[in-house]
C-alpha positions as a Markdown table, in Angstrom:
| # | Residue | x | y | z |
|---|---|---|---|---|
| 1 | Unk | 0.0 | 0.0 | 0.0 |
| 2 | Unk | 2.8 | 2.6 | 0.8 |
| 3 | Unk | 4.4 | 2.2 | -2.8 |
| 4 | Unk | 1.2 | 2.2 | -4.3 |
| 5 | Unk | 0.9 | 5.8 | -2.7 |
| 6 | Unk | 4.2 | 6.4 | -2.8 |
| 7 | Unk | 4.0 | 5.9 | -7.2 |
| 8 | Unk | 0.8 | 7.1 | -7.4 |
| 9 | Unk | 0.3 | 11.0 | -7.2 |
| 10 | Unk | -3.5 | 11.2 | -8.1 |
| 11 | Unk | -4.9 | 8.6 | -5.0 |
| 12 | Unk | -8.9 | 8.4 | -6.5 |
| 13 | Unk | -10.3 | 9.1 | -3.2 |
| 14 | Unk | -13.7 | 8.0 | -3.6 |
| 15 | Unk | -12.3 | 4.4 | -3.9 |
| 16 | Unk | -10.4 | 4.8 | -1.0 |
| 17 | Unk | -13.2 | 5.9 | 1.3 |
| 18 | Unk | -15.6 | 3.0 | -0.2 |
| 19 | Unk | -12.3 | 0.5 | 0.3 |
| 20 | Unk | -12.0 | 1.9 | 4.1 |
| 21 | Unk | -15.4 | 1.5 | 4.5 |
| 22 | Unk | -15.4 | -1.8 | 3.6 |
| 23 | Unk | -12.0 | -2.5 | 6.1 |
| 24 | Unk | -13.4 | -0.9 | 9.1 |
| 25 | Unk | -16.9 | -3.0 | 8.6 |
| 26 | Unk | -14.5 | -6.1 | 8.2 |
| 27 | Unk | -13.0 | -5.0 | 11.4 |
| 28 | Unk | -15.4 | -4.5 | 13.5 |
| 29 | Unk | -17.7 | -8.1 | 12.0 |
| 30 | Unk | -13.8 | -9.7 | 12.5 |
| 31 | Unk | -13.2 | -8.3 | 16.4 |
| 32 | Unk | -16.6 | -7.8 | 17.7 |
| 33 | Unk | -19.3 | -10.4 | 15.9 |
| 34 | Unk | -16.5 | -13.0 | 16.2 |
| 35 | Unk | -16.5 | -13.5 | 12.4 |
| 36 | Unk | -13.6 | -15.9 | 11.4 |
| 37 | Unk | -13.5 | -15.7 | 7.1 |
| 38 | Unk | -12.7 | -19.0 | 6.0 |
| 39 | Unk | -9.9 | -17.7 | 3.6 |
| 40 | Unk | -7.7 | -15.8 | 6.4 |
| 41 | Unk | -5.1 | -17.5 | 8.4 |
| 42 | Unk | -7.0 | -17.1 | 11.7 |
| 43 | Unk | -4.3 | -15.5 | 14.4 |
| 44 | Unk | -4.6 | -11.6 | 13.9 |
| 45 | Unk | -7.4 | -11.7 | 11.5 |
| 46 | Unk | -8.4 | -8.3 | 12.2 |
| 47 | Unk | -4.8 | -7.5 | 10.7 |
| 48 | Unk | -4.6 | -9.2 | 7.2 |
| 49 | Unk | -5.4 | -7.0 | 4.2 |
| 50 | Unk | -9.1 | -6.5 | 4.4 |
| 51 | Unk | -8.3 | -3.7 | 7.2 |
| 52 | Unk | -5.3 | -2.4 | 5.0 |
| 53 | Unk | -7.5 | 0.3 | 3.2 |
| 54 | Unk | -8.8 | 1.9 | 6.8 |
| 55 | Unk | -5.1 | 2.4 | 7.5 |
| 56 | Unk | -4.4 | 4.0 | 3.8 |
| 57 | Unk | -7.3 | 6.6 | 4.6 |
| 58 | Unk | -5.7 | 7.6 | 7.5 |
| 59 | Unk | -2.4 | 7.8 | 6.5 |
| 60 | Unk | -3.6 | 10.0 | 2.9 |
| 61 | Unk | -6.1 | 12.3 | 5.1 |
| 62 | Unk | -2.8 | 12.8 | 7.6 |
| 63 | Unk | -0.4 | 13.9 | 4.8 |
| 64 | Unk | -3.4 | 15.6 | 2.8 |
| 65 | Unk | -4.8 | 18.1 | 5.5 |
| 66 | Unk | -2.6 | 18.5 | 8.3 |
| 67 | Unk | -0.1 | 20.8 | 8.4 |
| 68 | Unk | 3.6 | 20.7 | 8.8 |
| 69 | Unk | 3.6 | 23.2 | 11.8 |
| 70 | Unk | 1.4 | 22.7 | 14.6 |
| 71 | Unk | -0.7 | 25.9 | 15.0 |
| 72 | Unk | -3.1 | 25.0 | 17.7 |
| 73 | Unk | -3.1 | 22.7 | 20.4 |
| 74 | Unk | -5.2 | 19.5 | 18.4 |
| 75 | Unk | -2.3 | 19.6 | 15.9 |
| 76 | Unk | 0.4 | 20.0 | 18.9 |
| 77 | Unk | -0.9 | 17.3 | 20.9 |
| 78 | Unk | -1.4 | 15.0 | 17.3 |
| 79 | Unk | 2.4 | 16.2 | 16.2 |
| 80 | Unk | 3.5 | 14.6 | 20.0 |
| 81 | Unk | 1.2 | 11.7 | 20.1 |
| 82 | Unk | 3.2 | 11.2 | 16.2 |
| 83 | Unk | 6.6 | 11.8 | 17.9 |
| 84 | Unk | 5.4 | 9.3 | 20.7 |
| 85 | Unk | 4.6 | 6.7 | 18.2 |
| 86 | Unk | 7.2 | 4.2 | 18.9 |
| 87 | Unk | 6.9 | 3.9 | 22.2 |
| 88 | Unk | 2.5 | 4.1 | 21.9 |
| 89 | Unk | 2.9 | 0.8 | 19.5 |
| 90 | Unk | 5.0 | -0.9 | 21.8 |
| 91 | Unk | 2.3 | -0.2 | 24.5 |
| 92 | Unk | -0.7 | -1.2 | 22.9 |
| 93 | Unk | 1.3 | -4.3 | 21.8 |
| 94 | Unk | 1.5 | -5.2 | 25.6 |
| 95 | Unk | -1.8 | -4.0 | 26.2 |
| 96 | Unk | -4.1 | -5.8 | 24.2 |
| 97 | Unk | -1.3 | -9.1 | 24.6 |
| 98 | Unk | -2.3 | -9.0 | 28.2 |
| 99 | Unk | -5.0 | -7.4 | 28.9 |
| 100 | Unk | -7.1 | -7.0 | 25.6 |
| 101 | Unk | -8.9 | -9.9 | 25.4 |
| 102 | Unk | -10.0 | -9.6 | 29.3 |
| 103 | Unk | -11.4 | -5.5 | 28.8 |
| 104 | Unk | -13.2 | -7.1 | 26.1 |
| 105 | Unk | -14.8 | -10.1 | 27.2 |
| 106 | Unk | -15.8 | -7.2 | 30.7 |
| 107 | Unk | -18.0 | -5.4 | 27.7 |
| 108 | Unk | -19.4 | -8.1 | 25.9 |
| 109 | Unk | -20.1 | -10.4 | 28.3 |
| 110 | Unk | -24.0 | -9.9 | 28.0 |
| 111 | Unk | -24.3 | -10.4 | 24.3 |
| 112 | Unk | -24.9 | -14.3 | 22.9 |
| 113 | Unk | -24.4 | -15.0 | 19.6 |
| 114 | Unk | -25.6 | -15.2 | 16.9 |
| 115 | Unk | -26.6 | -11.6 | 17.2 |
| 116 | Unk | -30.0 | -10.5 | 16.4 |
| 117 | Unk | -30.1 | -7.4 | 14.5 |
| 118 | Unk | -32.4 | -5.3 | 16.1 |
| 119 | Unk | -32.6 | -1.8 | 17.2 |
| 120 | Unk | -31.7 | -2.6 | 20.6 |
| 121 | Unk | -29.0 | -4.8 | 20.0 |
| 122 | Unk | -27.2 | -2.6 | 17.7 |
| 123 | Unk | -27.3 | 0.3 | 19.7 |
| 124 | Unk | -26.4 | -1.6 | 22.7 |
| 125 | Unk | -23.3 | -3.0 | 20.4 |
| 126 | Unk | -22.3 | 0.2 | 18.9 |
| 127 | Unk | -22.2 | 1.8 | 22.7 |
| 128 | Unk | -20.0 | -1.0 | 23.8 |
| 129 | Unk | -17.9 | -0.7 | 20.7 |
| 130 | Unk | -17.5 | 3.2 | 20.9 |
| 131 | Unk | -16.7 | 3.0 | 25.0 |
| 132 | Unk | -14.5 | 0.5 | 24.2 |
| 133 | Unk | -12.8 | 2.2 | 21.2 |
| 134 | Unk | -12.4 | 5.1 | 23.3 |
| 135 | Unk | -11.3 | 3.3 | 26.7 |
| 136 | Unk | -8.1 | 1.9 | 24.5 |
| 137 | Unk | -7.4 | 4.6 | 22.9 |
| 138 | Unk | -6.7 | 6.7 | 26.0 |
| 139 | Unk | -4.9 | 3.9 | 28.2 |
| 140 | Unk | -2.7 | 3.1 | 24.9 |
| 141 | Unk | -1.7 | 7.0 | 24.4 |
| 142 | Unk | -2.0 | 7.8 | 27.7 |
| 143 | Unk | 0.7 | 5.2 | 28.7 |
| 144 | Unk | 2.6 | 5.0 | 25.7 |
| 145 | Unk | 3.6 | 8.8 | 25.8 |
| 146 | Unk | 4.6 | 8.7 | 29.3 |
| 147 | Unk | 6.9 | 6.0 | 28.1 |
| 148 | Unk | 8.2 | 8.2 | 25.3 |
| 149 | Unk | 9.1 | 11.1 | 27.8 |
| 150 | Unk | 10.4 | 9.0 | 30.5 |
| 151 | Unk | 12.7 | 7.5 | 27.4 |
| 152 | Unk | 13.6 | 11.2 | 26.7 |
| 153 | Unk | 14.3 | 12.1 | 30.1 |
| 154 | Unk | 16.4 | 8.5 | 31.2 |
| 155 | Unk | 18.7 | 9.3 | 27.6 |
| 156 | Unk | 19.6 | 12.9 | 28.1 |
């Protein structure tokens, strides 16, 4: 995916935003409806390259519209959490190792599949998802930066 944007100038974004539409739905049927396709290897299924194209969007909409400098605080605290990288993807590696599949089971708990596909049930899922989503993403970042200044501070 990186030479392909790398090579190609002109990325036809309306594809790119069907194709990560299509990952993240992949995603979430793959790590939250327990969804095992029969053609993927089955350890990290939520990482083969179905859920590629989400990734791509991100990456194009990071080089497309943010700015080198940082001129307000979102961009500051994105340019750190960037700078911080490293040391967040080492976290959420021993996060979700250890402790992933443990805060997960704590949300879904409740639910019994197959799922029924009513109202309820999917607003009930989607709060789940989005607390959970959001319960990650600040332990991961919140942890991994400390990490990365702690790193700073130990090497100078």
């Amino acid at each position: 995916m990186g030479v392909w944007l790398a090579i190609n100038h002109k990325t036809p974004i309306k594809i790119l935003i069907l194709g990560a539409l299509l990952s993240s739905i992949y995603i979430f049927v793959v790590n939250y409806l327990n969804y095992q396709p029969s053609f993927i290897y089955p350890a990290w299924s939520s990482q083969h390259s179905p859920s590629y194209l989400w990734t791509l969007l991100i990456i194009v909409a990071g080089i497309s519209y943010f700015p080198e400098d940082a001129t307000n605080l979102i961009q500051s605290l994105i340019k750190k959490l960037g700078q911080a990288s490293w040391h967040i993807f080492l976290v959420q590696m021993t996060y979700f190792w250890i402790l992933g599949s443990h805060v997960k089971s704590f949300f879904f708990s409740g639910l019994s599949y197959p799922i029924s596909f009513d109202i309820q049930t999917l607003t009930e899922i989607s709060l789940k998802v989005s607390t959970l989503s959001v319960l990650n993403l600040v332990i991961c970042l919140y942890i991994g930066y400390i990490f990365h200044k702690k790193s700073l501070h130990s090497a100078t």
